[in-house]
C-alpha positions as CSV (number, residue, x, y, z in Angstrom):
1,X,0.0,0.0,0.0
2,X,1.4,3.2,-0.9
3,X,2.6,5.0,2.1
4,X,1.0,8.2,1.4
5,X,-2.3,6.9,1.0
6,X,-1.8,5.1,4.5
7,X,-1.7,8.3,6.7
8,X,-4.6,10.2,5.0
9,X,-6.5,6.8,6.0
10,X,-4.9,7.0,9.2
11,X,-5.9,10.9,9.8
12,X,-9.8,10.3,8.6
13,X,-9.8,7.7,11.4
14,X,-8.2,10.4,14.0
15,X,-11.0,12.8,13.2
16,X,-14.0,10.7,13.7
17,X,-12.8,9.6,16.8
18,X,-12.7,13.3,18.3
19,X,-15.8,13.9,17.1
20,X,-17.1,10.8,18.9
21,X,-15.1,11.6,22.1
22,X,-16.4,15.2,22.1
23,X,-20.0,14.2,21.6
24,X,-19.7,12.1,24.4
25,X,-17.7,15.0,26.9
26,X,-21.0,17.2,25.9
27,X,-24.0,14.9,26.9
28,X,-22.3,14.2,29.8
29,X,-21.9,18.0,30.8
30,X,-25.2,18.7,33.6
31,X,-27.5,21.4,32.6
32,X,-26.9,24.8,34.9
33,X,-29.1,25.2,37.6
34,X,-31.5,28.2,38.5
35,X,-29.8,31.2,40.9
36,X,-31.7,31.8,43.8
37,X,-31.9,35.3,45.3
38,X,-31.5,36.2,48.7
39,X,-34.5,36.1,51.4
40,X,-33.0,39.6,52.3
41,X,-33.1,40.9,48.7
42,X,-34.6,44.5,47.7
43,X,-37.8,43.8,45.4
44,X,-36.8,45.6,42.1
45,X,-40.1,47.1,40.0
46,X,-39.9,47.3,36.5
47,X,-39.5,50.7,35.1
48,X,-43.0,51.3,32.6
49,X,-42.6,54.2,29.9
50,X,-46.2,55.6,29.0
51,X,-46.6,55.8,25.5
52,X,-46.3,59.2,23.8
53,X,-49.9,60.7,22.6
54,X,-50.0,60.9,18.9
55,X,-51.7,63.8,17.4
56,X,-54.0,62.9,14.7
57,X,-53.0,63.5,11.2
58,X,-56.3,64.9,9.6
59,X,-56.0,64.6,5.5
60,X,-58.1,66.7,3.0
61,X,-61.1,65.8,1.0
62,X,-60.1,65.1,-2.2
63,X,-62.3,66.9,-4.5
64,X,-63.5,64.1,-7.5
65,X,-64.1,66.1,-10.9
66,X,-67.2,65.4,-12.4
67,X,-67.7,63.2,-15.2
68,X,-68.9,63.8,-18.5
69,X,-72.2,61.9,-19.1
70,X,-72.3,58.1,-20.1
71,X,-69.0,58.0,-18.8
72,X,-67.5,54.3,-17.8
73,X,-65.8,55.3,-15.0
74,X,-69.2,56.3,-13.4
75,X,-70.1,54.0,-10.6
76,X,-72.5,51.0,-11.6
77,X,-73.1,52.4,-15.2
78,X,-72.7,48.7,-16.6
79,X,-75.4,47.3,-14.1
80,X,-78.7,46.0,-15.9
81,X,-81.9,48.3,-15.8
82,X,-84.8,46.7,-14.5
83,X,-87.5,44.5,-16.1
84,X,-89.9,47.1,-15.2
85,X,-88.0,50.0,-17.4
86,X,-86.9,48.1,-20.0
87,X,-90.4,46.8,-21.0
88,X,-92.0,50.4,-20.5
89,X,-88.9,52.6,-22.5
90,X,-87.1,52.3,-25.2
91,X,-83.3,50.9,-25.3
92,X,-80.7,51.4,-27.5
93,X,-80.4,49.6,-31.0
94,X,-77.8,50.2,-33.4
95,X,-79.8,49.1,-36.2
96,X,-82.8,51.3,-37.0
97,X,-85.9,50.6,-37.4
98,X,-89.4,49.9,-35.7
99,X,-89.2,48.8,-32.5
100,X,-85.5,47.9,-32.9
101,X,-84.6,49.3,-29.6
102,X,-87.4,46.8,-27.7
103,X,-85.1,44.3,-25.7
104,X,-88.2,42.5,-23.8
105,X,-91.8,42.4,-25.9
106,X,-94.3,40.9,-23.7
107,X,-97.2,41.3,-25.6
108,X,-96.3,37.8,-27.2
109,X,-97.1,35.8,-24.1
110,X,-100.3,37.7,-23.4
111,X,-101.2,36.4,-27.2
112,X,-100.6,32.6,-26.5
113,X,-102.1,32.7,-23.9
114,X,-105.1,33.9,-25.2
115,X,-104.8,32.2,-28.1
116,X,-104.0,29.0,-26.8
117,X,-107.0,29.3,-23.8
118,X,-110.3,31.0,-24.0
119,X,-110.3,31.8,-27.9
120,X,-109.3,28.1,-29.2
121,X,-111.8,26.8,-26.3
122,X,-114.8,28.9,-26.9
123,X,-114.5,29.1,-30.5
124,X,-114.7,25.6,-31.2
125,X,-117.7,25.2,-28.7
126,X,-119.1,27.8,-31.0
127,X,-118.4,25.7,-34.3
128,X,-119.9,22.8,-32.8
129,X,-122.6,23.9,-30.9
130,X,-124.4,25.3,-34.0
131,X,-124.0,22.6,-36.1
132,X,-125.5,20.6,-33.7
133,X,-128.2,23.0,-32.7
134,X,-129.2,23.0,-37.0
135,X,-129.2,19.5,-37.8
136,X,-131.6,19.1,-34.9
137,X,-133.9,21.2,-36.1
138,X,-133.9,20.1,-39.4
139,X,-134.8,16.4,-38.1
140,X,-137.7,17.8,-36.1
141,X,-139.0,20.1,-37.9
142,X,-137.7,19.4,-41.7
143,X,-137.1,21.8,-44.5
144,X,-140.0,24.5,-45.3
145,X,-141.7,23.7,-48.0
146,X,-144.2,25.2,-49.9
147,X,-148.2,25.5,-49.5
148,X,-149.0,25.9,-52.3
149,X,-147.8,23.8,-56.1
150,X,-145.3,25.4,-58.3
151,X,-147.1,27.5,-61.1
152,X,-144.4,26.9,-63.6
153,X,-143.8,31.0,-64.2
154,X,-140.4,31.9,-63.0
155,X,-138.8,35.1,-61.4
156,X,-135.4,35.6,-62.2
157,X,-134.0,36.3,-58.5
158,X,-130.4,36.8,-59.0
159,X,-128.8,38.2,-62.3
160,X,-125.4,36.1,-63.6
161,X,-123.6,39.5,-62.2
162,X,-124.5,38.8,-58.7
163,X,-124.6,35.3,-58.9
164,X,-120.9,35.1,-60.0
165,X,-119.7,37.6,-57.3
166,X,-122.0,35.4,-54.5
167,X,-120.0,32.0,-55.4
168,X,-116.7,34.0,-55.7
169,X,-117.3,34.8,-52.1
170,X,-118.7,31.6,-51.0
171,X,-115.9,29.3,-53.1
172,X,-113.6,31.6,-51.1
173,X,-115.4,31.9,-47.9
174,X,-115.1,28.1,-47.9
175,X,-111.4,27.8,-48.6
176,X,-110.6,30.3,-45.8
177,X,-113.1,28.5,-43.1
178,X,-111.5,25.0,-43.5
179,X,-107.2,26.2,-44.3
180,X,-108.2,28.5,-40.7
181,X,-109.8,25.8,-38.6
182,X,-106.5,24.1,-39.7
183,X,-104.2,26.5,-38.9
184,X,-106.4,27.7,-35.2
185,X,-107.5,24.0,-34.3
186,X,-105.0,21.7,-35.7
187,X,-102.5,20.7,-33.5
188,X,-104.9,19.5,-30.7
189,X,-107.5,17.5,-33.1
190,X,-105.4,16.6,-36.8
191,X,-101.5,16.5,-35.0
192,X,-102.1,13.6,-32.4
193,X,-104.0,11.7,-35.5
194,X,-101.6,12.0,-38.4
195,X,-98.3,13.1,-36.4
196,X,-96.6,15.9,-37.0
197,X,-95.1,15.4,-40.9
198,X,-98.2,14.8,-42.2
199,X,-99.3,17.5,-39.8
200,X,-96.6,20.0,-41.3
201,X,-97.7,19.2,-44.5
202,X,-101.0,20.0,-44.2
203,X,-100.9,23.4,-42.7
204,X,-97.9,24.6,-45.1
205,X,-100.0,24.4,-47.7
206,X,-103.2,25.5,-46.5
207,X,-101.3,28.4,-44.9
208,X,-100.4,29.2,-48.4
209,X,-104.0,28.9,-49.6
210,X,-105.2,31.2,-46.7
211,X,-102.7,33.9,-48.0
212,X,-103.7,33.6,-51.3
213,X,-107.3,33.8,-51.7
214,X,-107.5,36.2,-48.9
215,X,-107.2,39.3,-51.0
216,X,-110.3,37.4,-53.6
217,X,-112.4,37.3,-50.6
218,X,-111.7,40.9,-49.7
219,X,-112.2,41.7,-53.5
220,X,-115.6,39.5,-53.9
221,X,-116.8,41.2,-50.6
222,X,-116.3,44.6,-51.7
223,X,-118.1,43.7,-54.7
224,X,-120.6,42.0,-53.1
225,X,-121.5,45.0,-50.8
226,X,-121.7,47.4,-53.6
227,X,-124.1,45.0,-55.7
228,X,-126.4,44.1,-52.4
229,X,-127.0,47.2,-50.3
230,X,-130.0,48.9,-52.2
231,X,-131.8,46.2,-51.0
232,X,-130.7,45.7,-47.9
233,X,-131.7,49.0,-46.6
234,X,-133.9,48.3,-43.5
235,X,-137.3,49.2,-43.5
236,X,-140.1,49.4,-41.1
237,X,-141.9,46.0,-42.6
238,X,-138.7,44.4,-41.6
239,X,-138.6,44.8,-37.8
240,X,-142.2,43.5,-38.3
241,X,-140.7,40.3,-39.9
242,X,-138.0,39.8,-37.2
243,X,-140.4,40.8,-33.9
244,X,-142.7,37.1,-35.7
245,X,-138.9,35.4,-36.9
246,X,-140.2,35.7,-40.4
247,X,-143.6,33.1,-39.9
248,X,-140.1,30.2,-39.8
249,X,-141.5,28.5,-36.5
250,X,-145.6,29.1,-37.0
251,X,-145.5,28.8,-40.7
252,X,-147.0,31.9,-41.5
253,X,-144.5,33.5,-43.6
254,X,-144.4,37.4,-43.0
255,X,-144.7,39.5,-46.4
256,X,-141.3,41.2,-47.3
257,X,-139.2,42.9,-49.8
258,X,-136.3,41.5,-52.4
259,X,-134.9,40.5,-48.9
260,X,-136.3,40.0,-45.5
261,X,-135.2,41.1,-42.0
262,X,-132.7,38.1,-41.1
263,X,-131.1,38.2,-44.5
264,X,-130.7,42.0,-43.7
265,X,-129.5,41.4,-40.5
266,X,-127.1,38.7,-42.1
267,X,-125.8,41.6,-44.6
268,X,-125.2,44.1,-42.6
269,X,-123.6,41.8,-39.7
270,X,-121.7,39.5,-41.0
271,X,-120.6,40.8,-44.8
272,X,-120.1,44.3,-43.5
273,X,-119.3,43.9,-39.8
274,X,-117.3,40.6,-39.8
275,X,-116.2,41.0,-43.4
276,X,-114.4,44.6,-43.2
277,X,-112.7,43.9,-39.5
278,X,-111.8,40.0,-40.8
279,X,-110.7,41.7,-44.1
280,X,-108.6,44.4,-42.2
281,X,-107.3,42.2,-39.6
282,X,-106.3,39.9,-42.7
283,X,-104.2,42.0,-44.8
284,X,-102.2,43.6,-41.2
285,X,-100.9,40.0,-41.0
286,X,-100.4,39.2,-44.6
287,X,-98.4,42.0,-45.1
288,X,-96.5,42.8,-41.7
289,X,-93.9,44.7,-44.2
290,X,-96.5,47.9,-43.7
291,X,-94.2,49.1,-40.9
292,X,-96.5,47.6,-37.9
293,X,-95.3,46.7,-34.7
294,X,-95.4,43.2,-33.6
295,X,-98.3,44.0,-30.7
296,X,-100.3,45.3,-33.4
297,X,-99.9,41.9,-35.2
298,X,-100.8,39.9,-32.1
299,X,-103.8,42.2,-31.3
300,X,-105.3,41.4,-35.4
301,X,-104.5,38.1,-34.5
302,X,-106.7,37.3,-31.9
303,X,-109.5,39.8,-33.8
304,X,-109.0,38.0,-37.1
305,X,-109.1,34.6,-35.5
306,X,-112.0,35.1,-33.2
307,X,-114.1,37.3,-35.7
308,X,-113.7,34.8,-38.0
309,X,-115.1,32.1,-35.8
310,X,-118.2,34.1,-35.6
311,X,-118.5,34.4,-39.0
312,X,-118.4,31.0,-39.5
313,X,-121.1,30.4,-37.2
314,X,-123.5,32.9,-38.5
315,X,-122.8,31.5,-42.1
316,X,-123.8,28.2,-41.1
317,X,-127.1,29.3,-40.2
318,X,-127.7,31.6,-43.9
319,X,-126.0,28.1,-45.0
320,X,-128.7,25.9,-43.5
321,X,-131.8,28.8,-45.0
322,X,-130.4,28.8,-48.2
323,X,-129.8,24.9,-49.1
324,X,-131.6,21.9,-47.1
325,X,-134.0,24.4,-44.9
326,X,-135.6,25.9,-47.0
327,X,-137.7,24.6,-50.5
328,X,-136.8,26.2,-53.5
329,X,-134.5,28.5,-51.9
330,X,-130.9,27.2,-53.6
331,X,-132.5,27.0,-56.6
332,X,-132.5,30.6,-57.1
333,X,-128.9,31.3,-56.5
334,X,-127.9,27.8,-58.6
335,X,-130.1,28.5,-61.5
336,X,-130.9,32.6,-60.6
337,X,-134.6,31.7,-61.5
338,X,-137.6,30.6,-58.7
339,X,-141.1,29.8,-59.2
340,X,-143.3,32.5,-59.0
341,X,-145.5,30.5,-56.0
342,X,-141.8,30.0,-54.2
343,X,-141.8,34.6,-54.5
344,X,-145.1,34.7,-53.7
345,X,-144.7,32.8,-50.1
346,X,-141.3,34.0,-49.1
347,X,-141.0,38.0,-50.7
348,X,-144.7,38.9,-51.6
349,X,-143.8,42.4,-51.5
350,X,-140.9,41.9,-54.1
351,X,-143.2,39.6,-56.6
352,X,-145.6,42.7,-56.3
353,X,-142.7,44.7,-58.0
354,X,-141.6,42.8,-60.5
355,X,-145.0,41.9,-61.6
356,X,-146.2,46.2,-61.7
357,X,-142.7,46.8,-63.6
358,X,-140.9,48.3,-60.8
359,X,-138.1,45.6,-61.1
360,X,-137.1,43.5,-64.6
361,X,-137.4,39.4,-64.0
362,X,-140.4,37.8,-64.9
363,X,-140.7,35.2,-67.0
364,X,-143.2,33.0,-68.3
365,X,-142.9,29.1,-68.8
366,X,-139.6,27.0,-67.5
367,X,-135.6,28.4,-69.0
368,X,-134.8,25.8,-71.7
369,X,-133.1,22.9,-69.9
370,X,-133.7,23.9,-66.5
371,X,-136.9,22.1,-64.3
372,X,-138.3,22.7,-60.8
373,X,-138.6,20.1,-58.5
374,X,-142.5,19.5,-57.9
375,X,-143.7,20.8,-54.7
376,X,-144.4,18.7,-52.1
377,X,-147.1,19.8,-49.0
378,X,-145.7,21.7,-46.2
379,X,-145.2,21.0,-42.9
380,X,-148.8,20.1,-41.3
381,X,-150.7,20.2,-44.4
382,X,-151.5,16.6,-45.2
C-alpha cells in the first residue's frame, strides 16, 4: 500500500474519533441550575414608559371632478336596468328601425295565452254547438216547403252578375273557413291523429292557400256590398218580420221585400261587420312589411281569428236557410230563377214589383233545360 495513501486513512480515522469523544464530553456535561436570590433581597419594579400621545393627522377631501355623461368610470353604469323599465322605455339599437330598440316584448305571451285558452276553447264550442243546434232542427221540424204547387212562371232572383260575385265569395269563404280551422284547431284535433309530418304538410300548404285567396275574398266582398245594399236597406216591414222570426217557426211567412229582416241582418252583420274587421285584420298579418309593430300583429290576430269564428257560425245558419232548410231556396242562386208561388210565399212584396214593372225578372214558362222540382205539401198540411 502506498505510504501516502496510509496516513490520509490513518488521519480520517483520528477525526471521527474526536468527534465521537467530544460528543460524548458534551451529553455528559449537567444542565446549569437556576440562581436563587436572597431572602434579604430588595424587590426591584420594572420601570413602565407611557406611550407618547399621537396627534391625529387629519388629510383633506379630495375633490372628484365630475364626469362627463355616459362615462364608464361612473359608478354601476354597466349594471342591468330593471325589467320594469326596460319593458315600459325604449333601449338602445344600433340598427334602426321599428321597435329595434325593444329588448323584452311581452305582448307575445299575453297572445298565446289567449290564443291558446279562451279563444281556441270557446270558438270551437261555438263551431260545434251550432252545427249541432241546426241539424236538430232540421230532423224535427224538416225543410219549409211550400203551400202551395209550383205554377211553372219563373222570377229571375239573382242576375249572372251577382250570382258570380256570391260564389266567388262563398268558393272563397269556404277555402278560408277549412285552411283557418286548420291553422287555429289543428295541433290539438289533426297533430295527435296524423303526427306531425303529415301534420306539417297539411298546414304549409293551407297556410299558403289562406294567403292567397284572402285578397279574392276581400275583393268578392267589396263587390258583393256594392251589388247588395240597395236592398238591404232596413225598413219598417222588416222589424215587423223579425219581432214574428219571419212566420219560420208558425209557418206563416211574414210578407217582405227583395230580402227579408234576417237576410238583412245577415248583410249588414256578418258581410259588412265581420267582413271589413276580418278583411282588415287579414291583410295587417299578410303584409306585416307595412311598418307595424309586432303587438299590433298579435292584437289582429286574436280579432281576425275570433271574428272569423263568428263568422263562420253565422254562415252556417244563412247556409242551412239557403240549401236543405228551406224549399226552392238554392235554386235561385244555382239556376238565378224561382217559381213565381216560391216569391209569392217568401217575398210577396218583391213579386208585387216585379209583376207592376218596378223591377225587370219575370218570365213566363220554365228556362230551356232547366226544371223545378215538384212541390211537395208543407209541414202540417197533409
Amino acid at each position: 500500500m502506498n505510504s501516502k495513501f496510509r496516513n490520509r486513512w490513518v488521519l480520517q480515522l483520528v477525526s471521527v474519533a474526536a468527534v465521537i469523544v467530544a460528543a460524548n464530553v458534551f451529553a455528559q456535561t449537567p444542565a446549569p441550575t437556576a440562581v436563587t436570590a436572597p431572602a434579604n433581597a430588595p424587590v426591584v419594579t420594572p420601570l413602565v414608559v407611557a406611550p407618547i400621545a399621537q396627534t391625529p393627522i387629519v388629510e383633506a377631501p379630495k375633490v372628484i371632478p365630475p364626469l362627463p355623461a355616459g362615462s364608464t368610470a361612473a359608478p354601476g353604469w354597466n349594471l342591468p336596468p330593471k325589467w320594469s323599465d326596460v319593458e315600459s322605455t325604449g333601449q338602445y339599437a344600433s340598427v334602426r328601425g321599428r321597435e329595434t330598440n325593444v329588448l323584452v316584448e311581452d305582448s307575445g305571451q299575453w297572445w298565446r295565452s289567449l290564443r291558446n285558452g279562451p279563444l281556441t276553447f270557446y270558438g270551437g264550442i261555438i263551431l260545434l254547438v251550432i252545427p249541432a243546434v241546426l241539424l236538430t232542427f232540421f230532423a224535427i221540424k224538416g225543410p219549409f216547403r211550400l203551400h202551395d204547387k209550383l205554377s211553372g212562371r219563373l222570377v229571375e232572383r239573382f242576375n249572372s252578375a251577382e250570382r258570380m260575385v256570391h260564389w266567388t265569395m262563398a268558393f272563397s269563404f269556404v277555402a278560408l273557413a277549412f285552411t283557418g280551422i286548420t291553422i287555429l284547431f289543428g295541433k290539438h284535433l289533426l297533430l295527435p291523429i296524423i303526427g306531425p309530418a303529415a301534420f306539417s304538410w297539411i298546414t304549409v300548404i293551407g297556410k299558403n292557400i289562406h294567403n292567397f285567396v284572402g285578397p279574392l275574398f276581400v275583393f268578392s266582398i267589396i263587390a258583393f256590398f256594392f251589388m247588395y245594399v240597395k236592398d238591404n236597406i232596413f225598413t219598417g216591414r222588416d222589424f215587423t218580420w223579425l219581432s214574428k222570426f219571419g212566420g219560420l217557426l208558425s209557418g206563416n211567412h211574414v210578407p217582405s221585400g227583395r230580402f227579408n229582416g234576417g237576410e238583412k241582418m245577415w248583410f249588414w252583420m256578418s258581410i259588412v261587420l265581420f267582413g271589413i274587421l276580418v278583411s282588415v285584420s287579414g291583410l295587417l298579418l299578410l303584409f306585416p312589411n307595412w311598418n307595424t309593430s309586432r303587438e299590433l300583429m298579435a292584437q289582429s290576430n286574436l280579432i281576425h281569428a275570433s271574428l272569423a269564428t263568428l263568422f263562420m257560425a253565422t254562415s252556417l245558419g244563412h247556409i242551412y236557410i239557403g240549401t236543405i232548410g228551406t224549399e226552392g231556396a238554392f235554386q235561385g242562386m244555382k239556376e238565378g230563377y224561382v217559381d213565381e208561388t216560391w216569391a209569392k210565399e217568401h217575398h210577396a212584396l218583391w213579386l208585387e214589383e216585379v209583376k207592376s214593372g218596378k223591377r225587370s225578372g219575370m218570365r213566363s214558362g220554365m228556362p230551356a233545360g232547366k226544371a223545378i222540382a215538384a212541390s211537395q205539401p208543407a209541414a202540417g198540411d197533409d
